[in-house]
C-alpha positions as CSV (number, residue, x, y, z in Angstrom):
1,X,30.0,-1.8,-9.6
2,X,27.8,0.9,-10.4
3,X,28.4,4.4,-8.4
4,X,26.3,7.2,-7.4
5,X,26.5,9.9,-5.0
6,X,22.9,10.8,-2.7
7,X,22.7,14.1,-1.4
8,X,20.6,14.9,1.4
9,X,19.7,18.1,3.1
10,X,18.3,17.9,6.5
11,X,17.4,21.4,6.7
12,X,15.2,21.1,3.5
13,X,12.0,19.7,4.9
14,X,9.4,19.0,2.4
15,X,6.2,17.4,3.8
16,X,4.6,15.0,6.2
17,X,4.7,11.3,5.7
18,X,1.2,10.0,6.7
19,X,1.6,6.9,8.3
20,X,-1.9,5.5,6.0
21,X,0.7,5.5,3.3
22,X,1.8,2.4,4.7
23,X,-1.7,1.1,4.7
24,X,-3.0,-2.8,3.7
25,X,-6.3,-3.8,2.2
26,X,-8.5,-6.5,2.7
27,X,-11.6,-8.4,1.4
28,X,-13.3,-10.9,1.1
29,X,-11.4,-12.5,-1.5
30,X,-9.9,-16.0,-1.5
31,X,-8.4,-16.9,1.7
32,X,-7.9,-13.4,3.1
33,X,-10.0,-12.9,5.5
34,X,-11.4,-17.0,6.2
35,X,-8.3,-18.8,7.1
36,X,-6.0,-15.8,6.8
37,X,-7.6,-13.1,9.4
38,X,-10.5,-14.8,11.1
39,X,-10.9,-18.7,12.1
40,X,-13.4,-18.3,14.3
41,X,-13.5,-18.1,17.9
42,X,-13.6,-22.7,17.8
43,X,-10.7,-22.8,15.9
44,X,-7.5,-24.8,17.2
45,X,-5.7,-22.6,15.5
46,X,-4.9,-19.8,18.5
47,X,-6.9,-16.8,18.0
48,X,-8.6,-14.1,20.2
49,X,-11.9,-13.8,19.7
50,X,-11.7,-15.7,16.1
51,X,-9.1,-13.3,14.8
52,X,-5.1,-15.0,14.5
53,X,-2.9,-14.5,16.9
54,X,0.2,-14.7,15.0
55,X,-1.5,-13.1,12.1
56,X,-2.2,-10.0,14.2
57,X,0.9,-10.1,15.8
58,X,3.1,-9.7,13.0
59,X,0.3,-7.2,11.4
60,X,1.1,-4.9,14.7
61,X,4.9,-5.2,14.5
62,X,4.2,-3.5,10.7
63,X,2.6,-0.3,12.9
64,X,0.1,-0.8,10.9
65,X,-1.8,2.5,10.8
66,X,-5.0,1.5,8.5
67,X,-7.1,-1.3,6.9
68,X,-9.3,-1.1,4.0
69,X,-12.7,-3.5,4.1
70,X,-14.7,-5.1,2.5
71,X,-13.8,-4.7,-0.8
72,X,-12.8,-3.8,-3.9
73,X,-15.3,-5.7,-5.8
74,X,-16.9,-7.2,-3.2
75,X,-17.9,-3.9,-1.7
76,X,-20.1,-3.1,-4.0
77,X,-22.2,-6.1,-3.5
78,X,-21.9,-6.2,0.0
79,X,-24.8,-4.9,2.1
80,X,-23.6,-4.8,6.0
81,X,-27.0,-6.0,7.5
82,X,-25.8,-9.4,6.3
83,X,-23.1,-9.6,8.3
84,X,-24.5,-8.1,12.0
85,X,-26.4,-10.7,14.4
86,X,-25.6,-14.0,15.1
87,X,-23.9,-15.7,12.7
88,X,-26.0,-18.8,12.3
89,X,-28.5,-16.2,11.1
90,X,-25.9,-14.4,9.0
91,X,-27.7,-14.4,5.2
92,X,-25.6,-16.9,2.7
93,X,-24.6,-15.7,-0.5
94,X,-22.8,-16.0,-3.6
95,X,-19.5,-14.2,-3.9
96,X,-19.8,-13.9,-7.8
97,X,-16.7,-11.7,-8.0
98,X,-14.4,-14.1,-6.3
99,X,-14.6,-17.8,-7.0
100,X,-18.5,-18.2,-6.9
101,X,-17.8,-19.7,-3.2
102,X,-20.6,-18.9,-0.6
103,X,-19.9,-16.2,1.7
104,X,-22.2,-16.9,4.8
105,X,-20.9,-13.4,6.5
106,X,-19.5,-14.7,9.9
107,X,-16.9,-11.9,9.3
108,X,-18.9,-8.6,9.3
109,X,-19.1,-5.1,10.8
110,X,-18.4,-6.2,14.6
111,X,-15.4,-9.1,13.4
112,X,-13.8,-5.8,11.3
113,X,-13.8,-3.4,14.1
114,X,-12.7,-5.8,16.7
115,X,-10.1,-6.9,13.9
116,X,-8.9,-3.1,13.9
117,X,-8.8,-2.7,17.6
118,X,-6.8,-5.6,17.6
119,X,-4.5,-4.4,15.2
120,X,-4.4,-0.8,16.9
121,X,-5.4,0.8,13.3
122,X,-8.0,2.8,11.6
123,X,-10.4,1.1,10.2
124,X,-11.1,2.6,6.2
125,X,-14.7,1.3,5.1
126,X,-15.5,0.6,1.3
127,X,-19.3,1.9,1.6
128,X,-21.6,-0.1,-1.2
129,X,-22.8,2.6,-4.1
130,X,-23.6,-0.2,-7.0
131,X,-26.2,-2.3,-5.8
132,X,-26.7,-0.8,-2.5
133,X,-28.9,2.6,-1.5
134,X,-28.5,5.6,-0.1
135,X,-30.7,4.8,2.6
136,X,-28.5,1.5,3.5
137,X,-24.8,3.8,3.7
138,X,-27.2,6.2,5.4
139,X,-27.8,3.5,8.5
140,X,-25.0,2.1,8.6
141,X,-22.6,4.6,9.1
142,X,-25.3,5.6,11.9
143,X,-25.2,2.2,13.1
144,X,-21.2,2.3,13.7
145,X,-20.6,5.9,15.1
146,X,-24.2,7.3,16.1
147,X,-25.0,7.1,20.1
148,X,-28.5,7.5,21.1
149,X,-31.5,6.0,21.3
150,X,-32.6,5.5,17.9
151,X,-33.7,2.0,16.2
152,X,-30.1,1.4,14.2
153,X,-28.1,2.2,17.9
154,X,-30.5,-0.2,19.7
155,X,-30.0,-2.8,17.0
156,X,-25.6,-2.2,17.6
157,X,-26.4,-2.7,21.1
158,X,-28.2,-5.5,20.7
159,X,-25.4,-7.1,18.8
160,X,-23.3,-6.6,22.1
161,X,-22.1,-3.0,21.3
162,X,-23.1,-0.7,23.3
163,X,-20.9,2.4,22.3
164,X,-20.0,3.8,18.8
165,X,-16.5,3.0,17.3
166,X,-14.7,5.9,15.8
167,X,-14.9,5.7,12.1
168,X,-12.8,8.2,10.1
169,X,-11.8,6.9,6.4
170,X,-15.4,6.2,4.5
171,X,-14.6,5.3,0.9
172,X,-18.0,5.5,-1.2
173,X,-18.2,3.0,-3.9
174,X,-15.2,1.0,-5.8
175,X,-14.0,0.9,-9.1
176,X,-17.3,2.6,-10.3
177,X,-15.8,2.7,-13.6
178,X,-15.6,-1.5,-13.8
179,X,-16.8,-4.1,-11.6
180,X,-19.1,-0.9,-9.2
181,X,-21.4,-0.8,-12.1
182,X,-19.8,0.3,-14.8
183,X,-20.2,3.8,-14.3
184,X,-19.8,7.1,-16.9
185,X,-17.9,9.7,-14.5
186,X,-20.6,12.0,-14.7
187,X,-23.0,9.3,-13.7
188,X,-20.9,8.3,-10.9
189,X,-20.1,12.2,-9.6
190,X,-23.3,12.6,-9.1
191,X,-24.4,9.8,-7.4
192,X,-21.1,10.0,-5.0
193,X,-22.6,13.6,-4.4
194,X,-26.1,11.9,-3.1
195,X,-24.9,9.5,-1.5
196,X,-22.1,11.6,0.8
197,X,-24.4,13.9,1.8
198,X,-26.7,11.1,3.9
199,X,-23.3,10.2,5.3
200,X,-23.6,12.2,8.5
201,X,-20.8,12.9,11.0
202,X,-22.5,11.9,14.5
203,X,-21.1,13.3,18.0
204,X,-17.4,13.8,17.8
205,X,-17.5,11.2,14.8
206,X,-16.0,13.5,11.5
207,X,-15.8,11.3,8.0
208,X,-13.2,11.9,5.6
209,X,-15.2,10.8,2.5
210,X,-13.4,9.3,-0.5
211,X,-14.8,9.1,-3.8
212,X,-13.7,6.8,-6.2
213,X,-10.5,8.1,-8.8
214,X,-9.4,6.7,-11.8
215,X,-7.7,3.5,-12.8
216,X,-4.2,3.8,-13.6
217,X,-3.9,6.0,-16.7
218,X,-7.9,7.6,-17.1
219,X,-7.2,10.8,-16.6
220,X,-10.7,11.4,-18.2
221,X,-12.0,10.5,-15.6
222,X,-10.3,12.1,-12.8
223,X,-10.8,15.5,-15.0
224,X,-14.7,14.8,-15.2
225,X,-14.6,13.4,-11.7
226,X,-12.7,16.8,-10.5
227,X,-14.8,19.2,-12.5
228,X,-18.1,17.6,-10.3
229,X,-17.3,17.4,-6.9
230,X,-14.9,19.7,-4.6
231,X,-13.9,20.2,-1.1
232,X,-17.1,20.5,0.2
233,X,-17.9,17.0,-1.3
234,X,-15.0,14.9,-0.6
235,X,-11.9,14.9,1.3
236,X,-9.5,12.6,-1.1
237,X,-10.1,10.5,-4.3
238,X,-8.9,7.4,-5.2
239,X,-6.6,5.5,-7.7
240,X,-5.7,2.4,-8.3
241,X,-2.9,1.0,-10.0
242,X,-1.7,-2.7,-10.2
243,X,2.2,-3.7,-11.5
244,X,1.1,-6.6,-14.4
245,X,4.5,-7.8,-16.4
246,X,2.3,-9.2,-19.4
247,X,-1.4,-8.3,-20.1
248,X,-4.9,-9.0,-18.3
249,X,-5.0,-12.7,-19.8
250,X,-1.8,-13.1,-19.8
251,X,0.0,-11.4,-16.6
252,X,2.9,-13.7,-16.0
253,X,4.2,-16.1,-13.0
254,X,5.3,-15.0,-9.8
255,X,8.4,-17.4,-9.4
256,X,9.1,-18.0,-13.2
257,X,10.2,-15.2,-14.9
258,X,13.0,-14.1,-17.7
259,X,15.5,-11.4,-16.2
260,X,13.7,-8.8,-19.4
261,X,10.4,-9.5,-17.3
262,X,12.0,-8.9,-14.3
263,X,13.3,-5.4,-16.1
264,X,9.7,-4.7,-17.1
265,X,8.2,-5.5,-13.8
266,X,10.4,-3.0,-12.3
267,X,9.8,-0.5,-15.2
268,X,5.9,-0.4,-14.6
269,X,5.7,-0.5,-11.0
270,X,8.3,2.8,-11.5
271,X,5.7,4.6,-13.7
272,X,3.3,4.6,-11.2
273,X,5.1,8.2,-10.6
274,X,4.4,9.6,-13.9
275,X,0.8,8.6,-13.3
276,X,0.5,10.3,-10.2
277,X,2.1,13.2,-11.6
278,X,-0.8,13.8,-14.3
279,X,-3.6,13.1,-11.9
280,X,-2.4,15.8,-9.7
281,X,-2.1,17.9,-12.7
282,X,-5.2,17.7,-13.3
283,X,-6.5,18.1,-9.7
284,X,-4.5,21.5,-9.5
285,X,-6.7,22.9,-12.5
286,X,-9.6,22.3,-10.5
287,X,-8.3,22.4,-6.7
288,X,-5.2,24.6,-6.8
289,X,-5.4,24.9,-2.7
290,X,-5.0,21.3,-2.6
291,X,-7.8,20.7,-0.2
292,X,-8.8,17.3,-1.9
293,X,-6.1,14.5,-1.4
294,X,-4.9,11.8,-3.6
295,X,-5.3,7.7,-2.5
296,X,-3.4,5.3,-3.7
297,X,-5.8,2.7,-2.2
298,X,-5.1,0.1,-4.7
299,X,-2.0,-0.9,-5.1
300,X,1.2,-3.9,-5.9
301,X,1.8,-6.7,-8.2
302,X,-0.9,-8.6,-9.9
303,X,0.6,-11.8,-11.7
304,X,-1.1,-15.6,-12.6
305,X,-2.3,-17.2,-9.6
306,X,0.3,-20.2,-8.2
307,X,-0.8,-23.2,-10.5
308,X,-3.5,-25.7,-9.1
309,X,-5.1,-23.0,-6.9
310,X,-8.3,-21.6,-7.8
311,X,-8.1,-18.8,-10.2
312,X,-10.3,-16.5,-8.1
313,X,-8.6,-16.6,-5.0
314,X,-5.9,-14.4,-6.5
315,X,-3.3,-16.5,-4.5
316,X,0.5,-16.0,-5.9
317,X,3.5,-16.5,-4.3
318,X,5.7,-12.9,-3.6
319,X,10.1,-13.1,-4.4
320,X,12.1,-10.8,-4.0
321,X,11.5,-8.9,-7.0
322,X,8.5,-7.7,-5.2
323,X,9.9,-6.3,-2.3
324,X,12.0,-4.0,-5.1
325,X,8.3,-3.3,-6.5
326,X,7.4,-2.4,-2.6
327,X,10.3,-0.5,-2.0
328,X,10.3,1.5,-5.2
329,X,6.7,2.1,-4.6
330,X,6.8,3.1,-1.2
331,X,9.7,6.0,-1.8
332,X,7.4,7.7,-4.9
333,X,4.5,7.6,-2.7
334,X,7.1,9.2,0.2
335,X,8.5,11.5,-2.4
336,X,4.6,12.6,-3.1
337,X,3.0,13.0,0.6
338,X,2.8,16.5,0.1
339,X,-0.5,15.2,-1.8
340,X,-0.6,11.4,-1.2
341,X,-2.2,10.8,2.0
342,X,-3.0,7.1,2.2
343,X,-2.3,4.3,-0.1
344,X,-3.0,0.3,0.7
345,X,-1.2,-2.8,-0.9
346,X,-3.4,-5.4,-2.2
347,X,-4.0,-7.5,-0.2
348,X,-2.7,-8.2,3.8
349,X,-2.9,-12.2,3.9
350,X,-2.9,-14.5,1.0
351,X,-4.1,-12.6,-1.8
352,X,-1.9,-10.7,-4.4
353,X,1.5,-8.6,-2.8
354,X,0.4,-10.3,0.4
355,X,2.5,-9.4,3.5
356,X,1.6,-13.0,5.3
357,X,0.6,-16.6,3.6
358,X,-1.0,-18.8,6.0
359,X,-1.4,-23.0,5.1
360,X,-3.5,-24.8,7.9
361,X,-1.6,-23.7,11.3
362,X,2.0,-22.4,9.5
363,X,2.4,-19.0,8.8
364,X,5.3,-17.5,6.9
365,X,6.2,-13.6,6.0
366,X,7.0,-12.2,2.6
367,X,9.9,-10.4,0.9
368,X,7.2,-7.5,0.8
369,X,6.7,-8.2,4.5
370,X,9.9,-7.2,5.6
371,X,10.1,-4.2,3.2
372,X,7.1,-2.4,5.2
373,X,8.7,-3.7,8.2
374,X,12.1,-1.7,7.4
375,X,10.2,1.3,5.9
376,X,7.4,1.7,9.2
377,X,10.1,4.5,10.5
378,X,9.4,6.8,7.9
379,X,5.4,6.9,9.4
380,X,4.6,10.4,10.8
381,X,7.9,11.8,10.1
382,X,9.4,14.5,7.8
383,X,10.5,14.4,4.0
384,X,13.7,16.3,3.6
385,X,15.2,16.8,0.0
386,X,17.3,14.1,-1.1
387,X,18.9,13.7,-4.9
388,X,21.0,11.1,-6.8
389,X,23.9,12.3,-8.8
390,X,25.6,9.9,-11.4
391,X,29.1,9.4,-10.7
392,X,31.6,10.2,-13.7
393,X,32.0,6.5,-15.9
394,X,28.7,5.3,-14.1
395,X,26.3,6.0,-17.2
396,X,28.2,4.2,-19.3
397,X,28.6,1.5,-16.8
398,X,25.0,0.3,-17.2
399,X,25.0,-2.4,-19.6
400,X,22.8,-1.4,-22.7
401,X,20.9,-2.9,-25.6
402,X,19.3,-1.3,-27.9
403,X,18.8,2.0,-25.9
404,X,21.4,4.7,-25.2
405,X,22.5,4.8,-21.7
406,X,24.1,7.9,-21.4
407,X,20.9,9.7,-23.0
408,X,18.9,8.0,-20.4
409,X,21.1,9.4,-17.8
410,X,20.9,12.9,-18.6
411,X,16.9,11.9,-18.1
412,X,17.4,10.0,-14.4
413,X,19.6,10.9,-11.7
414,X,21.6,8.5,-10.5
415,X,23.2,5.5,-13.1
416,X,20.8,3.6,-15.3
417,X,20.2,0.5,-16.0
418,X,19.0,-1.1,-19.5
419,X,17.7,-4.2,-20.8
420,X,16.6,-4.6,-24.4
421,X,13.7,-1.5,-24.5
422,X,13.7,-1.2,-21.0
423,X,15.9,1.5,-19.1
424,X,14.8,2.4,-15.3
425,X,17.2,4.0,-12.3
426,X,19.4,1.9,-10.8
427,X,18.6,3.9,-7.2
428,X,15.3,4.5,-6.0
429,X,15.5,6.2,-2.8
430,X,13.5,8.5,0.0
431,X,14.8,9.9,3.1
432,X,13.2,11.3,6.4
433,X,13.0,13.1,9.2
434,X,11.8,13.1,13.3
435,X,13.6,15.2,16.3
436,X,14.2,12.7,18.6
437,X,15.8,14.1,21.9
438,X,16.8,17.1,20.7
439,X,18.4,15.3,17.6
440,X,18.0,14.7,14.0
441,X,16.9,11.1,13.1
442,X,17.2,10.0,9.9
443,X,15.7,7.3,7.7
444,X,17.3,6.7,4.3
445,X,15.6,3.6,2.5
446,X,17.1,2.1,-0.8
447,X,16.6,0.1,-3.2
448,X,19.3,-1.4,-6.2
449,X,16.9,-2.2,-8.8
450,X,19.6,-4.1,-11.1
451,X,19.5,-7.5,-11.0
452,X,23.4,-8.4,-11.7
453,X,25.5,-4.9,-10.3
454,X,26.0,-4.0,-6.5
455,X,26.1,-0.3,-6.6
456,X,27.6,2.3,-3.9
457,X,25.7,5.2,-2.7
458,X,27.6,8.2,-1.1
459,X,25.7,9.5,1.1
460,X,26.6,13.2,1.3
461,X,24.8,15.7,4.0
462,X,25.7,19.9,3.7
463,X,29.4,20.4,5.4
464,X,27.3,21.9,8.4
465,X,26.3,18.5,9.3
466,X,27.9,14.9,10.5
467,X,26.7,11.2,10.8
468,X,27.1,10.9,14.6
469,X,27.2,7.9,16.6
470,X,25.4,4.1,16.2
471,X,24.1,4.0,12.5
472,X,21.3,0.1,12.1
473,X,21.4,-0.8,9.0
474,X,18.5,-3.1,7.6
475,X,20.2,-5.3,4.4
476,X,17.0,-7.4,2.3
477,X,18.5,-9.1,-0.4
478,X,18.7,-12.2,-2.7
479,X,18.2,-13.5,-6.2
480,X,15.1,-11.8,-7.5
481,X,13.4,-15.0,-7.9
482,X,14.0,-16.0,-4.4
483,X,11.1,-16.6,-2.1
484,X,10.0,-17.9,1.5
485,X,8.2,-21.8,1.8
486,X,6.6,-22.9,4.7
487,X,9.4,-25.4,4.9
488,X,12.1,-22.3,4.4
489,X,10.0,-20.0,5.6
490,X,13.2,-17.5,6.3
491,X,14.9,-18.0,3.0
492,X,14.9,-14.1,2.5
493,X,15.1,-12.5,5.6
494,X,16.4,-8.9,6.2
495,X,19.1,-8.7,8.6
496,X,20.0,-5.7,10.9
497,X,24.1,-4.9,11.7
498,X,25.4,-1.7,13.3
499,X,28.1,0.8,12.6
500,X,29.7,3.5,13.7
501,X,29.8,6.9,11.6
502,X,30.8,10.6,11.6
503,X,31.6,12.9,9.1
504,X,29.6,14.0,6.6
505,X,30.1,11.3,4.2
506,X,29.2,7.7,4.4
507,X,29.5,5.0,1.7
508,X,26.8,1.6,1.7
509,X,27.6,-0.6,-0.6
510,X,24.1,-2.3,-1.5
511,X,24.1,-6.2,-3.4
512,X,22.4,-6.3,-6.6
513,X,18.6,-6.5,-6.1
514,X,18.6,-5.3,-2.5
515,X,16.4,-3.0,-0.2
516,X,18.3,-1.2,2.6
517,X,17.3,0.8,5.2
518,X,19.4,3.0,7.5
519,X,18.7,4.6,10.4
520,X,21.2,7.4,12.0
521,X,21.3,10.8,13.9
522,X,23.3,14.1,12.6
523,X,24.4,17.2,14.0
């Protein structure tokens, strides 16, 4: 068993947790949004207004605070008049990003919003910058939040809506650098810079306007990017960053993979913290009072799609090793919210780290599912400070091959683990925040990233403080290649028990390749 002590410090508050950090993403993209969203309002499959009912149910059990549409690629080659009116009107086209299927656009503007007031979420809108116009962003965000009497309202209230929506998150353009239109950062600064300025804020309607970042490690381009536009331009900037075992051809299965893959999965989803590190680096030098944000608006696992389905539907089946990836992920970008203030998983239904997987009328819920669905506590509260500290004997615990262990230590808090070239922290932990009742509330979450060790966390609070009272405890774990069916669709479920604690110190044991999440007051 590997050993490590966590010391937190109520008193040390660090920064807010947006709850958009626990955003999802979807587009039209394989069955995500036909078949997994929207059915249509004929549909035997039960729905409300053509949206699932048990889709949107367990979306709003997640709190689910935004949702990123239409794209990702297909943003850029959307244009939203296509998809207003009715839909036996709707323009066909080719969806030559995913799959070459025709998209005939019976999910559009009115479908997304009602979508979102369904869900009880913001609604984050990918605004097309590489074959639209200026003039087409222009109308429609009139179109959605505009009231009035103009020619774009008339046509909304034509459609059947007669008042605006609130529209707050407007992300203009995607992945500029690649599949947007393979854009030069200077190229692309500027033309963000026209294009946001015909984005208008209409009545009580304020935009928070996103530009498009960098992809993963480009930190040319968040430097040109950075050295362009500023506070008066854009709110936040984007990055994405996608957790790929192998390489672009060859990415790896979802289900079938060594344990030195498993290492490296883990490993690369964990750098996503160094990466963040840099980009904000490089936004001080050019924003040092912080007043852009950061986006993580792109992000999860990205592996070979489930053999026999087609290869553009991105369609791959999610194990437990992805709810570590989720976990992990999810206490960096809580570690960061003094700067990170959204990020969305690709994708919400059936595509890539997918929360839900829908076949016909069955639905079944991920490994990743139940990781958001531990974590949604942490939404809108506070980051205190919380550390690991190895245990004496627990470095040289971690099994090691080829890499020193105890050097590695000295580098991570908390014991390591190694595997061939691969060492990573056997803990990855955050820990939270609210005054409930005139009470402290805490959230710890935390993950055991070793596939073969259980590992005991101490959790250790200041002397001036105590665990008081009814401590629920949320245990996900199982063999990291584990994974729900729609014949076993529970296999790996979390499960919730309760315990008693006082005193300052508290010991969870958690299994190898487990998420926990504990919920407790002190005083």
């Amino acid at each position: 068993m590997l050993k490590t002590i966590l010391h937190i410090n109520p008193d040390k508050t660090l920064s807010h947790i947006a709850p958009e950090i626990y955003g999802q993403f979807s587009e039209h993209l394989g069955r995500c949004i036909y078949d997994g969203i929207y059915v249509g309002e004929d549909s035997d499959i039960p729905n409300v207004k053509g949206m699932r009912k048990d889709v949107v149910e367990a979306l709003r059990a997640l709190h689910l605070p935004v949702l990123r549409w239409p794209g990702g690629c297909f943003a850029d080659e959307y244009h939203w008049r296509d998809g207003i009116g009715p839909k036996e009107n709707r323009r066909r086209m080719v969806n030559t990003n995913w799959g070459g299927i025709v998209e005939d656009n019976r999910f559009g503007t009115h479908e997304f919003l009602e979508l979102c007031d369904q869900l009880d979420c913001e609604p984050y809108i990918a605004v097309n910058l590489g074959s639209g116009t200026v003039q087409e962003a222009a109308e429609w965000i009139e179109y959605m939040t505009a009231d009035g009497d103009s020619t774009i309202t008339n046509l909304r209230k034509e459609n059947g809506r007669t008042k605006p929506w609130h529209l707050k998150y407007v992300g203009i353009g995607n992945e500029n650098w690649g599949c947007g239109g393979s854009m030069s950062p200077d190229f692309y600064a500027n033309e963000y810079k026209r294009y946001q300025c015909f984005c208008k804020n209409y009545g009580n309607n304020k935009l928070y306007k996103v530009a498009c970042g960098p992809s993963g490690e480009d930190y040319n381009w968040t430097k040109e990017l950075m050295s362009r536009i500023d506070h008066e331009h854009a709110n936040g900037i984007s990055l994405h960053y996608y957790t790929v075992p192998g390489d672009w051809e060859h990415k790896g299965s979802a289900t079938d993979f060594s344990d030195e893959e498993y290492y490296i999965t883990i490993s690369k989803a964990l750098h996503i913290e160094d990466i963040i590190e840099k980009h904000l680096a490089i936004m001080d030098e050019y924003d040092p009072n912080h007043d852009i944000d950061l986006l993580v608006d792109e992000w999860g696992t990205w592996y070979d799609v489930e053999p026999g389905t087609n290869p553009g539907f991105l369609y791959q089946q999610n194990t437990m090793r992805d709810a570590i990836v989720a976990a992990a992920s999810l206490n960096i970008f809580n570690k960061h919210s003094d700067r990170i203030a959204m990020a969305n998983i690709a994708q919400v239904v059936n595509v890539l780290q997918a929360m839900i997987l829908t076949e016909d009328t069955k639905i079944l819920k991920t490994p990743t599912y139940d990781v958001f669905q531990m974590y949604k506590e942490h939404q809108d509260a506070t980051l205190v400070e919380s550390y690991a500290e190895a245990v004496s004997g627990s470095a040289s615990a971690a099994r090691a091959s080829g890499t020193d262990s105890a050097d590695t230590a000295n580098k991570i808090h908390g014991p390591v683990i190694s595997y061939n070239d691969t060492s990573l922290p056997a803990l990855s932990e955050s820990v939270s925040v609210t005054e409930q009742n005139g009470q402290k509330l805490l959230t710890i979450t935390l993950a055991n990233t070793s596939l073969t060790d259980s590992l005991s966390v101490e959790l250790e609070l200041p002397m001036k403080y105590s665990f008081c009272g009814e401590a629920s405890i949320a245990m996900l774990h199982a063999g990291a290649r584990a994974y729900n069916t729609f014949d076993d669709p529970d296999r790996v479920r979390a499960f919730e028990t309760e315990e008693d604690w006082n005193g300052n110190l508290q010991i969870v044991s958690l299994p190898a390749c487990s998420v926990c999440r504990i919920c407790c007051y002190v005083s």
